[in-house]
Every structure is written in structure tokens, then in C-alpha cells.
C-alpha positions in Angstrom: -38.1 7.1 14.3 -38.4 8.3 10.9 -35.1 10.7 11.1 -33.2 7.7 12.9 -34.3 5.6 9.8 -33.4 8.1 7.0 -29.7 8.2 8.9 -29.5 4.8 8.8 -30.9 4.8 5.4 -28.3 7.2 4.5 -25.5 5.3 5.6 -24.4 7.6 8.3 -23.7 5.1 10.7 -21.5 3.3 8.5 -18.7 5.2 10.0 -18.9 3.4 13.2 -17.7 0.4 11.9 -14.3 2.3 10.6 -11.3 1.9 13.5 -11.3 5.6 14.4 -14.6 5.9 15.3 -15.2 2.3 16.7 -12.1 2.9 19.2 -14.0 6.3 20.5 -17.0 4.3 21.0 -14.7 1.6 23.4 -12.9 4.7 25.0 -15.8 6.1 26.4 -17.3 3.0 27.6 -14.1 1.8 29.1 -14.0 5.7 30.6 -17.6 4.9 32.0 -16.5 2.2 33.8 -13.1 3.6 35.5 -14.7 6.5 37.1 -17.7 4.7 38.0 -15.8 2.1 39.7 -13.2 4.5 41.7 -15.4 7.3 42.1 -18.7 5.3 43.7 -16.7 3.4 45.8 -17.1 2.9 49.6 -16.0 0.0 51.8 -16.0 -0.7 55.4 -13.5 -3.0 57.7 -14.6 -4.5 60.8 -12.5 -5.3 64.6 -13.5 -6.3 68.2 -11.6 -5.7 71.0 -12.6 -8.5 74.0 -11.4 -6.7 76.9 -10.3 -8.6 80.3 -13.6 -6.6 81.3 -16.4 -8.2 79.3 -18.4 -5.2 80.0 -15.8 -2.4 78.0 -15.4 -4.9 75.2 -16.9 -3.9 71.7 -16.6 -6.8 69.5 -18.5 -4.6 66.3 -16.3 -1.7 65.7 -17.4 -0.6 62.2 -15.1 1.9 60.1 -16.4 3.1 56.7 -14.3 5.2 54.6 -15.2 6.1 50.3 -13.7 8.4 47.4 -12.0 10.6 47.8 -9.9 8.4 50.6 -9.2 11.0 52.8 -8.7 8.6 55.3 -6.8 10.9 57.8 -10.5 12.4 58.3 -12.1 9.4 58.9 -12.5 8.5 62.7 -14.1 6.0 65.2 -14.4 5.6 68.9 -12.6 2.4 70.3 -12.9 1.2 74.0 -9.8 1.6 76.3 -10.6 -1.3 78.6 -10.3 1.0 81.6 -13.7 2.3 83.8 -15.8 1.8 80.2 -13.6 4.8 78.4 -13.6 5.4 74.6 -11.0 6.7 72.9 -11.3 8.6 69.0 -9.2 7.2 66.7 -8.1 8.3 62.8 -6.9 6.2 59.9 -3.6 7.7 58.6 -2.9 8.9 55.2 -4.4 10.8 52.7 -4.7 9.5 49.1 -7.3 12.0 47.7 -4.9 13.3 45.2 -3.9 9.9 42.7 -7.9 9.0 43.2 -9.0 12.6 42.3 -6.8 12.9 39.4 -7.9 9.4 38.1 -11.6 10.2 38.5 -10.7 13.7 36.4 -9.0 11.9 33.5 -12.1 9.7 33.4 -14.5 12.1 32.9 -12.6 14.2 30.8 -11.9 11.7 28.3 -15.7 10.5 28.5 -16.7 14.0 27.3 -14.2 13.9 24.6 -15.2 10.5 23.5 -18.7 11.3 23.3 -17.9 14.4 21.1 -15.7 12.9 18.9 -18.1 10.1 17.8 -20.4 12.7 16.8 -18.7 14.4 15.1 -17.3 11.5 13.1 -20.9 10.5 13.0 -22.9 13.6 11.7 -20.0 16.2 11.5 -17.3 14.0 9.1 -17.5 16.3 6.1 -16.3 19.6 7.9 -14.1 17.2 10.5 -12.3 16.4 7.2 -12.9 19.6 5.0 -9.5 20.7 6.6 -6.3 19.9 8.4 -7.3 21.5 11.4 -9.4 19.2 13.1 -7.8 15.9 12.8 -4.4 18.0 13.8 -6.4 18.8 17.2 -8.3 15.4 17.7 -4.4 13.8 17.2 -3.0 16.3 19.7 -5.6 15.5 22.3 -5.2 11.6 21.7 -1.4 11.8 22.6 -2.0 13.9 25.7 -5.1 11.9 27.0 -3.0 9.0 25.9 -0.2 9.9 28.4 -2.2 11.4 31.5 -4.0 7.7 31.3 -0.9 6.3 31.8 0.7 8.7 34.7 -2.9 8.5 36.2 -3.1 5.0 36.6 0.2 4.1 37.6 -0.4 7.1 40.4 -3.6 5.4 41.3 -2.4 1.5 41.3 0.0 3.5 43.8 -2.4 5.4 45.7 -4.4 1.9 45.9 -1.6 -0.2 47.4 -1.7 2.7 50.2 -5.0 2.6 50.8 -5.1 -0.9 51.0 -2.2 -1.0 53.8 -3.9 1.9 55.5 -7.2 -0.2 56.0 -6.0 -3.0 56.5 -7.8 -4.3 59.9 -4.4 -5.8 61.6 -3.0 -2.3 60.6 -5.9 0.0 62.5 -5.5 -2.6 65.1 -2.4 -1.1 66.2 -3.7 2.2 66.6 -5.7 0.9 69.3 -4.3 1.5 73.2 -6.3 -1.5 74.4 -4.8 -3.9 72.4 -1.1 -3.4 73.8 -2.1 -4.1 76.9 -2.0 -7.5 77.8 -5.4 -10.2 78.5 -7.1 -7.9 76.1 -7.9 -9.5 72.7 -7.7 -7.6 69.4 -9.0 -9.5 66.2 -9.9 -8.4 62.9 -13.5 -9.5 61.7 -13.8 -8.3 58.2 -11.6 -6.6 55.7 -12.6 -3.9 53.2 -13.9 -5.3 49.3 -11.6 -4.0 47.5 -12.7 -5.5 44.3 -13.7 -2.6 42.6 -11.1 -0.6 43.1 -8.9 -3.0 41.6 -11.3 -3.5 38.7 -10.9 0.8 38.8 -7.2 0.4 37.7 -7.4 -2.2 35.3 -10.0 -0.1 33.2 -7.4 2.5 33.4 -4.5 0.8 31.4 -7.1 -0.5 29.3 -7.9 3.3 28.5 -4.5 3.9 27.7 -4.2 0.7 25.6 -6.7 2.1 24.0 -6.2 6.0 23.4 -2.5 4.7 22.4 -3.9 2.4 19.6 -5.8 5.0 18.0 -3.0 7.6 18.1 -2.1 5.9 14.4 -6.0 6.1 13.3 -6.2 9.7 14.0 -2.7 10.3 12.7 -3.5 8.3 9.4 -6.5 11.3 9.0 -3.9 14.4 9.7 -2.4 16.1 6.4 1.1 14.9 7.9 0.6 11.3 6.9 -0.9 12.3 3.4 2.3 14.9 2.9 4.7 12.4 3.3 3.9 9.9 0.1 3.2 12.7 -1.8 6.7 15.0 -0.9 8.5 11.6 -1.6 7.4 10.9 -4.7 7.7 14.7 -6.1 11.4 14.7 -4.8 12.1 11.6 -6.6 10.8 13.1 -10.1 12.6 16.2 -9.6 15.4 14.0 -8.9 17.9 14.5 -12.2 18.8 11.4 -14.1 22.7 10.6 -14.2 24.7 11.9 -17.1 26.6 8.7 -17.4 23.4 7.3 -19.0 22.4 9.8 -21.3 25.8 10.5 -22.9 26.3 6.9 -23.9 22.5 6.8 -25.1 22.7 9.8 -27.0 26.2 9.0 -28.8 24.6 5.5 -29.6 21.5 7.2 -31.6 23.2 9.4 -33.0 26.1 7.2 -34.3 22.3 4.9 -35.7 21.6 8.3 -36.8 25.1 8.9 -38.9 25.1 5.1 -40.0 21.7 5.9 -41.3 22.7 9.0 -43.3 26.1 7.3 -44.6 24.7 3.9 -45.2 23.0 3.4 -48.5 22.2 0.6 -51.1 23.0 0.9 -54.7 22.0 -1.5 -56.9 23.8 -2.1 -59.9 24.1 -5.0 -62.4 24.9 -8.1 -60.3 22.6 -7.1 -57.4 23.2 -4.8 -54.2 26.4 -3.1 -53.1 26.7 -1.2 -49.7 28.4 1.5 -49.1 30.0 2.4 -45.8 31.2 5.9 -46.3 35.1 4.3 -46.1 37.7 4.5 -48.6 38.2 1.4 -49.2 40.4 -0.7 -52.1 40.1 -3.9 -53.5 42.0 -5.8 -56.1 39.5 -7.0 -58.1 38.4 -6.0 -61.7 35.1 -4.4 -60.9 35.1 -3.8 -57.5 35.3 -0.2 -55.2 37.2 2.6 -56.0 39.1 4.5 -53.5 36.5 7.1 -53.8 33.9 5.1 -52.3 30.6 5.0 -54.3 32.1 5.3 -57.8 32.0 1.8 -59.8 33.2 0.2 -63.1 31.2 -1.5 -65.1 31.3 -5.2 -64.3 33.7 -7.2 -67.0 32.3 -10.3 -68.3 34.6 -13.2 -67.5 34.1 -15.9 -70.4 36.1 -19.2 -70.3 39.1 -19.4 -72.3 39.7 -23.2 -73.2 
């Protein structure tokens, strides 16, 4: 109690609550569940066959069948309604193969689930010390992701046989007494079949679920953190177009000249600019054509 407290303590746990490691926790529960409900099944159907000769009639023929549903194997003796004879009699089909494969995916993804939770649990530092492992625990999601899909559509398959093969109005016609006419063939219970059915839907489920988490366990690869990253690099290694910096540079640097040419000179009546033009002006006391050179102002006085 005392370690289970200083993990909990510690915060270890807290990782169950993220996506990745909650969805594990649902896949191997839902895994539980689809093998458990395929793999421990068994089932029985029930006939009678009332023969024109009360005493040759056997209105309790039992026929059992389970996993794997090699039902081609599975047999029962049957009255022929002549001189008290019996006849041994075989369901057809064999389905072994969709329910086998099922049951394998099942308990291969529980083992996997299990793992991975604790290593996400107890193990996170070194799962995410380097690419390797989340590259391997996204490669396995994708594959267990598609066999639960092929398996359970094979098995929904395989379950529609099965049901057809043990079906009691089928197995009836399989019996030679109940072609013959006054004898009367009826079925008396059909086969539960409710947990097999319950079998498949846990398998879609399971591949709802391992294909939902493909983007959990992808978010944790360095594929997903490479892309922002190579993006952003290429964009500031990206040059910046010449038509901007041509007319940027030519504007400093004609601020620059302007700055240099420009100047103020003040002189008697107050400032004077100079533009670094030859300019002229007819006026007594204005510019030269040289520029910066200047008379001395002339008084005006007022001549009456």
C-alpha cells in the first residue's frame, strides 16, 4: 500500500487521464470482452421428429455445437421411422477459420494493450527519451487497426453462416424421416445467439477504437514534431524579394543624401535653406547661382 500511495503521490497515474493512454485502457477492455464472448461460446438447437410410429419418434433431439464452429464435426443420431433405426447425421460447414482469427486478434491486442499502459504508466520517460518507441507503438496501431477491421467483417461473415447452418428448419432437412410423408418434423428451440452477435459488435468498436488513437500515438512520433519545425526553418531561409529592398534602400539613401545636402544657414533676417541646386532669383539679396553664397541684405528705406 505504501508504494501504491507514493505513485499516486507522485503523480504517476496522472497519465491515464491523457487520450493515449486512456484509449489503451478501453482497448483492452473492449479486447476482453470480444474474445471472451466468441471464444466461450456454446449453444445448442433443439428438433423432434413424431413418427407415424409413436414408438421410433424422438421428440428431444439435442445438438450442441461451440468455438471453434467446426460444425461439419459435430454429429447426432436421428430416428428413421423404420423398424426403430437411427441414422448419424452432421451439420455442414466449417467456420473455424473467421472465429479463430477473431479470437487471435483479440488476444493479441489485449497483450499489447496491457503493455502499452505500462509503459506509458511507469516507463514514459524512456518511451519518450527517443523516436523509436512511439515510431513502433504507431506502427502497431495502424496494423492492429486494420486486422480489427478485416477480422470482424470476416467474422460478421462467418456468423451469418453459422447462424444459417444451425438453423433448426435447416438441420431439419438433413433428416430422411422427415421427407417421408405422416411423419412430423418441427423445430423446438433455436441456438442463443446473443453473444456472438454481442462478439462482433465489440469488434468494430475495437477498431473504432485502435483507429482513433492512430492520431494520439502519431501526435507522440518525431514525424509530427518535424513538420512545424521544417516549415518554419524553410520559411526563414526563404530570401526576401528584391523588389522591396531596392526601393527601401534608394529611399534611405536619397534621406541620407538629402541629409548631407540639406543644411540651414542663418544669416541676418533669419534661416535660409539650401538645397544643393543652382538656383536664381531676381531679387536684391537673394541666391546666387552658386548656391550657398549670399549678399548682404540691402536695407529698403521709404522714399516719399
Amino acid at each position: 500500500m505504501d508504494i501504491i500511495n507514493q505513485l499516486v503521490a507522485s503523480g504517476t497515474f496522472r497519465v491515464a487521464k491523457e487520450p493515449l493512454c486512456f484509449l489503451r485502457l478501453l482497448e483492452w477492455i473492449f479486447a476482453i470482452f470480444a474474445f471472451a464472448t466468441c471464444g466461450g461460446y456454446s449453444g445448442a438447437l433443439k428438433v423432434s421428429v413424431d413418427c407415424v410410429n409413436k414408438s421410433e419418434s424422438n421428440l428431444n433431439i439435442e445438438i450442441g455445437f461451440s468455438y471453434p464452429f467446426r460444425l461439419h464435426q459435430v454429429y447426432f443420431d436421428a430416428p428413421t421411422c423404420e423398424e426403430k433405426k437411427q441414422e448419424r447425421l452432421f451439420l455442414a460447414g466449417d467456420y473455424s477459420s473467421s472465429a479463430e482469427f477473431f479470437v487471435t486478434i483479440a488476444v493479441f491486442a489485449f497483450l499489447y494493450s496491457l503493455a502499452a499502459t505500462v509503459v506509458y504508466i511507469f516507463f514514459q520517460n524512456k518511451y519518450r527519451e527517443n523516436n523509436r518507441g512511439p515510431l513502433v507503438d504507431f506502427i502497431v496501431t495502424v496494423v492492429f487497426s486494420f486486422l480489427w477491421l478485416v477480422g470482424s467483417s470476416a467474422w460478421a461473415k462467418g456468423l451469418s453462416d453459422v447462424k444459417v447452418a444451425t438453423d433448426p428448419d435447416e438441420v431439419l432437412l438433413l433428416m430422411s424421416a422427415c421427407k417421408q410423408q405422416g411423419n412430423k418434423c418441427l423445430p423446438v428451440r433455436d441456438p442463443a445467439m446473443s453473444g456472438l452477435n454481442t462478439s462482433v459488435v465489440f469488434g468494430f468498436l475495437n477498431f473504432i477504437l485502435w483507429a482513433g488513437n492512430i492520431w494520439f500515438v502519431f501526435k507522440e512520433t518525431g514525424w509530427h514534431a518535424s513538420g512545424p519545425r521544417h516549415s518554419q526553418s524553410t520559411m526563414e531561409k526563404q530570401p526576401a524579394p528584391t523588389g522591396f529592398n531596392q526601393p527601401y534602400s534608394q529611399g534611405s539613401s536619397d534621406q541620407e543624401s538629402f541629409g548631407q545636402t540639406a543644411g540651414y544657414n542663418q544669416q541676418g533676417y533669419g534661416q535660409q535653406p539650401g538645397f544643393g541646386q543652382q538656383a536664381s532669383y531676381g531679387q536684391i539679396g537673394g541666391y546666387s547661382q552658386g548656391g550657398y553664397n549670399q549678399q548682404p541684405p540691402t536695407s529698403f528705406t521709404n522714399q516719399m
